[in-house]
Structures are given as C-alpha cells and as structure tokens.
C-alpha positions in Angstrom: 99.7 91.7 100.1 97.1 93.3 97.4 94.9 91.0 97.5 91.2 92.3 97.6 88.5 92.1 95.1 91.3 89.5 93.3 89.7 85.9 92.0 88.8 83.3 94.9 89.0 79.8 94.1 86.6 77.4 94.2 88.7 74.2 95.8 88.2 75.7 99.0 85.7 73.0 101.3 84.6 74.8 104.1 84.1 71.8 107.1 83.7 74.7 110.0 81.5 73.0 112.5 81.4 69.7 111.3 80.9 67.1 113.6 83.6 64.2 114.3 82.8 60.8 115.1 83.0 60.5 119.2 86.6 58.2 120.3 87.7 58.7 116.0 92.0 58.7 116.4 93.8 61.9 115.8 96.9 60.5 113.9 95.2 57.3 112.5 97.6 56.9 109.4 95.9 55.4 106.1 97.0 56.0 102.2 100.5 56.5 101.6 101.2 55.5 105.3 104.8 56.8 106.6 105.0 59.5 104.5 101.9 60.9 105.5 102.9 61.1 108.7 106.3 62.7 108.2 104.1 65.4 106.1 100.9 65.5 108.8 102.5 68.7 111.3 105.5 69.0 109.2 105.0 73.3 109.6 104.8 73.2 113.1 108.0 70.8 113.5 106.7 67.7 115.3 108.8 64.9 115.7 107.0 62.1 113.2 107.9 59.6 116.1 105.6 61.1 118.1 102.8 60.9 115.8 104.0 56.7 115.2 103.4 56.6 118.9 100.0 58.3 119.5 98.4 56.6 116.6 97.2 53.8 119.0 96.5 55.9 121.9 95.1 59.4 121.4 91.5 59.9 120.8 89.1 63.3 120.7 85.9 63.5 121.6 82.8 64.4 119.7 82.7 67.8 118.2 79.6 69.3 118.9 79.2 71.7 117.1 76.1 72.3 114.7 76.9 72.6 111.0 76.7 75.5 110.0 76.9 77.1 113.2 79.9 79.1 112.7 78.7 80.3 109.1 80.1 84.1 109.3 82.7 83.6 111.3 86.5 84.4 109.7 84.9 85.0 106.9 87.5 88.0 106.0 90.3 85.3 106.5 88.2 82.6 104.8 88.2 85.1 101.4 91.7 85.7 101.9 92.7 81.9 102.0 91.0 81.3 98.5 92.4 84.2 97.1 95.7 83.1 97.7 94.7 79.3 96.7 93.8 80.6 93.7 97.2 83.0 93.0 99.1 79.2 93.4 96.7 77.8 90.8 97.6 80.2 88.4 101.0 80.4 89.1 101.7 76.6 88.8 99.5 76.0 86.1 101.6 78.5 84.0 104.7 76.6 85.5 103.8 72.6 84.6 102.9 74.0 81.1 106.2 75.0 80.6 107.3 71.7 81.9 105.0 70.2 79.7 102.6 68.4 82.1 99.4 69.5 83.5 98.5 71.1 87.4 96.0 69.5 89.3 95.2 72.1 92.1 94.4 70.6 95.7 91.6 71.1 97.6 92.2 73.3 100.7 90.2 72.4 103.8 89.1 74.4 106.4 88.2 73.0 109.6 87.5 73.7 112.9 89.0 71.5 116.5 89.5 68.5 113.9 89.1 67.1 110.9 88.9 63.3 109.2 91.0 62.8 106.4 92.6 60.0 103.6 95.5 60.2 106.2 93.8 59.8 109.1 92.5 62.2 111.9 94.3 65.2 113.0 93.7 67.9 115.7 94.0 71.5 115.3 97.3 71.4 117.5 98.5 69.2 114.4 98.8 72.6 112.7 98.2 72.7 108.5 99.1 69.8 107.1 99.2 68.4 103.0 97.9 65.0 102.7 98.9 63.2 99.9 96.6 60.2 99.9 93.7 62.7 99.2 95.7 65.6 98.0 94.2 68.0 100.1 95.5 70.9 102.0 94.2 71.2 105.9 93.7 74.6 107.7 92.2 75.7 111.1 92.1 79.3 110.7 93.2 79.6 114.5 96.5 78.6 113.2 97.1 82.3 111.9 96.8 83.6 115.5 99.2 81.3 116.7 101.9 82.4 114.4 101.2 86.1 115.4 101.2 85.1 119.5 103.2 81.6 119.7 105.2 82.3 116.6 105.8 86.2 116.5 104.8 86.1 112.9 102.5 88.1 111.9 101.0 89.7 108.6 98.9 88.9 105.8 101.7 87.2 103.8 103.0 85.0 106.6 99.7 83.5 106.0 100.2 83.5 102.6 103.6 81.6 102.9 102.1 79.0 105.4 99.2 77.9 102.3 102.1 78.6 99.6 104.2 75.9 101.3 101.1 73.1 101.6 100.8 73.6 98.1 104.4 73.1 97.5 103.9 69.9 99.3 101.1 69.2 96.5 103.7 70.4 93.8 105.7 67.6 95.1 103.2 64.9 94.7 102.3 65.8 91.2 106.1 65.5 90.4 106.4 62.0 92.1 109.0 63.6 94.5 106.8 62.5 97.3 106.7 59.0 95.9 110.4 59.2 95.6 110.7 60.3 98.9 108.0 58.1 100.5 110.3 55.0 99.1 113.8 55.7 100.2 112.0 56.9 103.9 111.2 53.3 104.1 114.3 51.9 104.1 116.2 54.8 106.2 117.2 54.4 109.5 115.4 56.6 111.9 118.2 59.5 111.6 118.4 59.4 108.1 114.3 59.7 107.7 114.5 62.6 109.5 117.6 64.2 107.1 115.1 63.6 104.0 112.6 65.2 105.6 114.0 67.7 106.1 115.2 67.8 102.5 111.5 67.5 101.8 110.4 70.5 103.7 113.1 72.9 102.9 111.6 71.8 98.8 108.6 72.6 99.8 109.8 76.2 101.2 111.3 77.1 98.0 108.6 76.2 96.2 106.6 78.7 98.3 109.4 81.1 96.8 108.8 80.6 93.4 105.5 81.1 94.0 105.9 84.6 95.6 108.0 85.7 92.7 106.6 84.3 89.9 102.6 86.0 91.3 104.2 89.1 91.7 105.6 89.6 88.2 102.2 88.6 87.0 99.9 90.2 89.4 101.8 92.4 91.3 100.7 91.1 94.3 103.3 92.0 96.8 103.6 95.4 99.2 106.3 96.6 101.3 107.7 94.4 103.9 105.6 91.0 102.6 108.7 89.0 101.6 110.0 90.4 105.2 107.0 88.7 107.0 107.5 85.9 104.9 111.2 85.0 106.0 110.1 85.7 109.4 107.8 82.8 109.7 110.3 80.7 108.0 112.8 81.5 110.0 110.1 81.0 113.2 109.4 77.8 112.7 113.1 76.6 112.0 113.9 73.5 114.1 116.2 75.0 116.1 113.7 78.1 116.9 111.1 75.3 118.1 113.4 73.1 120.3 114.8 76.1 122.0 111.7 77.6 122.7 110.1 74.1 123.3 112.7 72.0 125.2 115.7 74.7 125.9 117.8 72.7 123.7 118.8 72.6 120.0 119.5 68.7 118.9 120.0 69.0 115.1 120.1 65.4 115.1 116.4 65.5 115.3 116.0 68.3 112.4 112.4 67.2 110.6 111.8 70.5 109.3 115.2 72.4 108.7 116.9 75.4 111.1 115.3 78.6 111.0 118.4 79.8 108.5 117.9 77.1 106.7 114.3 77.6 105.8 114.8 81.0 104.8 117.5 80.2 102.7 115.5 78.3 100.4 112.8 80.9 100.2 114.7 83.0 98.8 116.7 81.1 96.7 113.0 80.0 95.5 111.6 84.2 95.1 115.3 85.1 93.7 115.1 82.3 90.9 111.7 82.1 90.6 112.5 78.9 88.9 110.9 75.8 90.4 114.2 73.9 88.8 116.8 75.7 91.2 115.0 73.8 94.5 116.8 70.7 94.1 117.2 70.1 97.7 118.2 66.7 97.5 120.9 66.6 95.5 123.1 69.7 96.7 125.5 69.2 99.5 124.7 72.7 101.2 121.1 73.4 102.7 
C-alpha cells in the first residue's frame, strides 16, 4: 500500500501505557448494550454468548505500566494506522455528500493489554473492536502480529482492511443500520441473533470494499498483491476458518461473523462496485 509521507489524521488517541483500574471487568457492557457486545470481538469471531457470560466473572488486573512509557514504540505502525484512518475520512466524507448527509469520522484508539471504554472493558485477546456507544474504533497494535502468525495474514493492507472494516462498523451507526440492527437483535431468538450478525459483519466487509476502491481511484493507493492480502484475511477469519482451527469442527449454526467465502465475497462485491449502495446484506437472499 503507498502510503508514506500521505496525510495522518488527527482522531487517533494514543492510550499506550495507560493504567487500568485494578479488578475493572473486561466485557462490562454499557451504552447500546446487546449490540455492543455482538460488535466488541466481532473480527476475531467470538461467540457473543461468551462475552454475556464473562461479563459477571472476568476481571484484569492493574496495568502497570507508566504513561508514557512505551512512547517510541510501533511508532512506524502507529503512522501507518492514521494514515489509513485518514484515507476512510476522505473517502466517506466524499461518499455521505453524495448521499446528502454529513461523515462524522470515529476516533481510533490505540491501546495496550486493555482499554476502558462507553461499552465496557475489553482485553487485547478481544481483538479490534467498534464501539458504538462512544463511536470509537479500538486497536492493540499486537493484533497485526497475530494475523501474520495466528492468522497467516500478513501485509500492510491486511492491516488496512482490519481498520477499513471498524470504520465500516462506524459507517453503520451513522446510517442507523446499527440502530436497526440493535432492535430486531432484541427480539431474535438466540440463532436468529447470530444470522443478523452475521448480516452485520459481512456489511461491514463490503463497506471495507468500497473503501479500497473508491481511495484508489482517488489516491492511487493500492500496489500489487494488496487486494490479494486483503481477501486473505477475510477469508482467515471466516467462521468456519476459526472453528476448524479452534474446535476441529465447523457448526454454521453458530456463524457470528460469516464463512471465510463469505467474507470475501462481499469485499469484492464492495471494491468491484465501489458503491456503498450494492452492500445490502440484509435484504438479499444469497450471502
């Protein structure tokens, strides 16, 4: 991805080596409640039942760490991150004024162990997460190694995609999709919860398309083999990727996320449009 000497944005809030209040709850659920934690993990595939049931139970310690004691460190990535923050601002600004609204860019946070926020506490294990209570976007950085060594997805724009899709998540909110969704989540059996999250996530993917398409034809950001790396981490953190490698199973039944087809589907039906209007995941029969 070209990306060097490019504009950084300035809604990045760097909360490296902040401390966290000793026994706080990873998974404490606040704001928009349910949805929030259907969205909290959602890139990593975790079951949102799990995070119902450690909301009472799980606790981290005290992070020790002195502020500002990790000033310097991934500060290569930490560019990188608000260059491509800022690529989404300018893509989806350009897109709501055609729609005739106005974009509200998120706030990405960076973090380090774990992080307080409108939704609750969350470990780094969480994985990125959009909150929509706040409207914030939540990154460790370590996260980026583990889709190189846990994920086998590696390159600059795999990262890319990972933020792309947060922001998606943000997209959604500022369209009252989220609302939308939040409400008919409430009164879905368990199974069916889990069908429009999935619904949810796969928007959220090919929303991350759009954005890829529509930066490039402005900006000409993309280099050989980026949309490649791209559909690779889709495609590696597809459901059924995850429970096979996870469980040495595949239960479909307990989708959150999508199957790894699935999730690149949308992608590129998101970078091939480049039209924010062709990821109606929720009313098409196919996904």
């Amino acid at each position: 991805m070209r990306w060097r000497d490019s504009r950084q944005s300035d809604n990045v809030e760097d909360r490296r080596g902040m401390s966290i209040p000793r026994g706080a709850k990873i998974g404490g659920i606040g704001g928009l409640g349910l949805l929030a934690i259907v969205v909290i993990g959602m890139f990593l595939g975790i079951d949102p039942t799990v995070l119902l049931q450690s909301v009472p139970d799980i606790q981290t310690p005290s992070v020790s760490v002195e502020p500002g004691q990790q000033a310097g460190i991934n500060d290569d990535q930490r560019q990188f991150v608000a260059v491509v923050l800022a690529e989404t601002e300018d893509v989806w600004h350009d897109a709501f004024q055609k729609m005739g609204r106005t974009y509200q860019p998120p706030t990405l946070v960076l973090f380090s162990e774990a992080v307080e926020s409108a939704c609750g506490m969350a470990g780094s294990a969480t994985g990125p997460f959009y909150c929509p209570s706040d409207r914030k976007v939540y990154l460790d950085l370590s996260f980026f190694e583990d889709l190189q060594t846990r994920f086998g997805a590696s390159g600059d724009f795999a990262e890319a995609y990972v933020i792309a899709h947060e922001v998606g998540h943000h997209v959604q909110t500022l369209l009252g999709i989220m609302e939308k969704g939040n409400e008919l989540m409430s009164r879905a059996s368990p199974s069916e919860r889990n069908k429009l999250t999935v619904r949810m996530e796969l928007q959220a993917d090919c929303f991350a398309g759009v954005w890829a398409r529509q930066a490039d034809e402005s900006r000409q950001i993309l280099e050989s083999g980026d949309i490649e790396e791209a559909l690779n981490a889709a495609s590696a953190v597809g459901d059924d990727r995850i429970q096979q490698r996870t469980q040495g199973r595949v239960v479909p039944d307990a989708f959150t996320h999508g199957s790894a087809a699935q999730r690149v589907r949308w992608f590129k039906v998101g970078f091939e449009s480049g039209n924010p209007q062709a990821c109606d995941t929720f009313n098409t029969d196919r996904l």
